[in-house]
N, C-alpha and C positions, 0 to 999 in steps of 0.2 A: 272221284278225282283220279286225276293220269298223271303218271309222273316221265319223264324225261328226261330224267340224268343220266349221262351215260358212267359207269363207275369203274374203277381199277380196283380189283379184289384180290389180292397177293401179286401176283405179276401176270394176271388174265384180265378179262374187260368182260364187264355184266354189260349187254343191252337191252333195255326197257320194249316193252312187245307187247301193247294193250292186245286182248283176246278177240275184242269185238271191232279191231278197227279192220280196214281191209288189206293194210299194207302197212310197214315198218317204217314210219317221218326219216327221213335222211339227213346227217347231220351236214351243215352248213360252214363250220369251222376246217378251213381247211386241216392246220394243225391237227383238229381233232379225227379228220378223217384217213391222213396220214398216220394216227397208232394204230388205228383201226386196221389200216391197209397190213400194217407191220406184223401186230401182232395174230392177224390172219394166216400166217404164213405155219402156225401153230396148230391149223384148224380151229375149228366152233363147233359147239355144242348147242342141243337145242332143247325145250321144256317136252317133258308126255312124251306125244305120240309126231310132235314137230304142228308148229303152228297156222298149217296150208294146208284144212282137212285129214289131219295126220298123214301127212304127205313125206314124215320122216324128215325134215328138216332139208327136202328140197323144193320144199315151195317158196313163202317170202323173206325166208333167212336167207336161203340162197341169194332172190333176187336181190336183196338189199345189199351184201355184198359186190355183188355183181354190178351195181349199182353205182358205185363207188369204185371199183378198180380193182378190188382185194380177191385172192385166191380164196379157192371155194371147196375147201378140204373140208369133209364131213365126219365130225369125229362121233358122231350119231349119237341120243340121249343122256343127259346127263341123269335122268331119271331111272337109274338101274339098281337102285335099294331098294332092300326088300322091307318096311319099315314094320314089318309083324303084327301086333296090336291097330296100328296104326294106318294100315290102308286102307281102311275102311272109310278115309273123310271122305275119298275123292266120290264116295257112293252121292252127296251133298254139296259137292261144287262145278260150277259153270254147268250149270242144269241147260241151259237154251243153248250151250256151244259144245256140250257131250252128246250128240246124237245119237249116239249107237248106243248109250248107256240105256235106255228104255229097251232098244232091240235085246238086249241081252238080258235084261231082267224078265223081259215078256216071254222068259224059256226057262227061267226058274218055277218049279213047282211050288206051291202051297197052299196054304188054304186063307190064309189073311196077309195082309201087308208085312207083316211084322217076321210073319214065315217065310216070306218071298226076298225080305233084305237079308233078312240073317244066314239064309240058306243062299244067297250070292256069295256074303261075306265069307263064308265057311270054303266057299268053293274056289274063291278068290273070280268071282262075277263082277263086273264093273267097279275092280279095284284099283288101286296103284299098283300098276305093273301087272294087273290080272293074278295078284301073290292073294294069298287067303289069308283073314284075317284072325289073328292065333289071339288065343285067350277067349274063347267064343262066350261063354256066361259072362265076363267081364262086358263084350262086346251088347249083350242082349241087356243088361244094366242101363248104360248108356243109351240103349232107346228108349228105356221105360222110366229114364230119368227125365227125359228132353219130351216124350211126346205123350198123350194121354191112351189111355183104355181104347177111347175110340178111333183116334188114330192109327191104333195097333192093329184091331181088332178086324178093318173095313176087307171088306172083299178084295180080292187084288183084281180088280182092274185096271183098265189100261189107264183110264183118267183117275182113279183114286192112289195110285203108284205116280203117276205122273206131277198131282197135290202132294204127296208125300214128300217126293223128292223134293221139290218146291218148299214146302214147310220147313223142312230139314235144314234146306241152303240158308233162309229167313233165319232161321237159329242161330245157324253156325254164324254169317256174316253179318248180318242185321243189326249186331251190336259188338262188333268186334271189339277189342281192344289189342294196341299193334304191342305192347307191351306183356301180356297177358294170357290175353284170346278171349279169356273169360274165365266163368268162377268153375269150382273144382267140379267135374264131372257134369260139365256143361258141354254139348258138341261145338263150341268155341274154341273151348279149353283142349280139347279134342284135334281140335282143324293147326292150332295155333303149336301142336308139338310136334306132328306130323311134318308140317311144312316146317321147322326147325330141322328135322332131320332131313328134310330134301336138302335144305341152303345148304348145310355143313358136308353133304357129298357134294354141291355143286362148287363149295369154296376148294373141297380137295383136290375136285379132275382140275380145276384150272391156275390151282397155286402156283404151278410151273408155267404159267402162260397160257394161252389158248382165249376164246371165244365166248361167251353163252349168252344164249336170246332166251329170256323172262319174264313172264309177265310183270306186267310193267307196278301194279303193286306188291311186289314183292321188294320195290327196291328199298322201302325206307327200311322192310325189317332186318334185310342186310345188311344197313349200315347199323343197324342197333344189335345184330346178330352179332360184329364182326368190326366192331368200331375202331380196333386199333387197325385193322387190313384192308378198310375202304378208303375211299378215296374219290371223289366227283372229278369228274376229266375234262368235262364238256354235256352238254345237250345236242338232244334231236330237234328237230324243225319241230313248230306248236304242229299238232294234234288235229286239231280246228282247221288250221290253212290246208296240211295232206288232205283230210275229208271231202274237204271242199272241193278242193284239183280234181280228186278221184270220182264226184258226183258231176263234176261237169264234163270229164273224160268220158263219163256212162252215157249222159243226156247226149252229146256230139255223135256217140256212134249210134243210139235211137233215132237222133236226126238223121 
């Protein structure tokens, strides 16, 4: 499911930024695209590495602004904590839109899977923020709670690292709970405290105003993160209709 809201979170504005679409729906509401213009003026913040091939948040956060009329002041990553224990989820999410997370594991040494993630995480390899992940036996727990013997054990190859991470992602997300994450010492439970402390540095950079482009399921657990500081302001264009534009856009210029 995608969500759309666009939200007021202290005196800043969350925008919703599905991972897999190709471009940011534009909102429709003039009103609404007048705060936007406004509170532009603050600069924007963007998720990771910025949502346009990590292009630093000059790819379609830019355009999407630009888009609309609004100044294009780049206040760069909201994502600059260091979360310790906890950077280790990102090693299990957005498996098919981290590309480079294979390249950089495939330069970790070991001798099984199980040697090839943990010795990332130690080194801070295909982490949040590329920081290592502290408390390393607590860390090796967590794998050997979540995946079996054989799993651990497999050769690290390219395709058996590659199921891994996949398996991994299946755990963590597969059974979410947006309330939760999951049960104690589950890579749920795991994913779901992690990205708690991202939201709570992204409610601080923007409590004074400002910008942030998010994925787009992130929004309900900011409003459950932060229920008394949110606020729904408006939506973006359906989902569905942009898609659609941008696949006939494609077909016209193969025509």
């Amino acid at each position: 499911m995608s969500y759309n809201e666009v939200l007021r979170l202290g005196k800043g504005i969350v925008i919703p930024s599905s991972h897999d679409a190709p471009s940011i729906p534009l909102p429709t509401d003039k009103n609404l695209i007048k705060i936007i213009r406004d509170e532009a003026n603050n600069g924007y913040y963007y998720e990771g590495c910025g949502e346009d091939n990590c292009g630093g948040g000059e790819g379609r956060e830019k355009v999407f602004l630009t888009s609309i009329g609004a100044p294009t002041i780049n206040n760069r990553s909201f994502d600059d904590l260091d979360l310790g224990y906890y950077n280790g989820y990102v090693l299990f999410s957005n498996i098919e839109a981290n590309k480079d997370t294979l390249n950089k594991l495939s330069e970790v040494l070991g001798n099984t899977v199980k040697d090839v993630i943990v010795n990332a995480a130690n080194q801070g390899i295909a982490t949040q923020n590329n920081k290592p992940v502290t408390q390393i036996p607590r860390f090796i727990k967590l794998l050997e709670n979540n995946f079996s013997e054989e799993q651990l054990n497999q050769e690290p190859t390219k395709e058996n690292i590659i199921q891994f991470l996949k398996d991994g992602e299946d755990l963590m997300w597969g059974n979410y709970d947006i309330n939760t994450g999951g049960p104690k010492g589950s890579l749920a439970e795991y994913a779901k405290k992690g990205t708690h402390y991202r939201r709570k540095n992204l409610k601080n950079k923007i409590s004074k105003g400002g910008i942030a482009f998010i994925g787009d399921g992130h929004i309900p657990e900011i409003q459950i993160d932060f229920p008394n500081d949110t606020q729904v302001i408006g939506t973006l264009s359906d989902n569905n209709l942009q898609e659609q534009l941008y696949r006939i856009k494609q077909m016209m210029r193969i025509i």
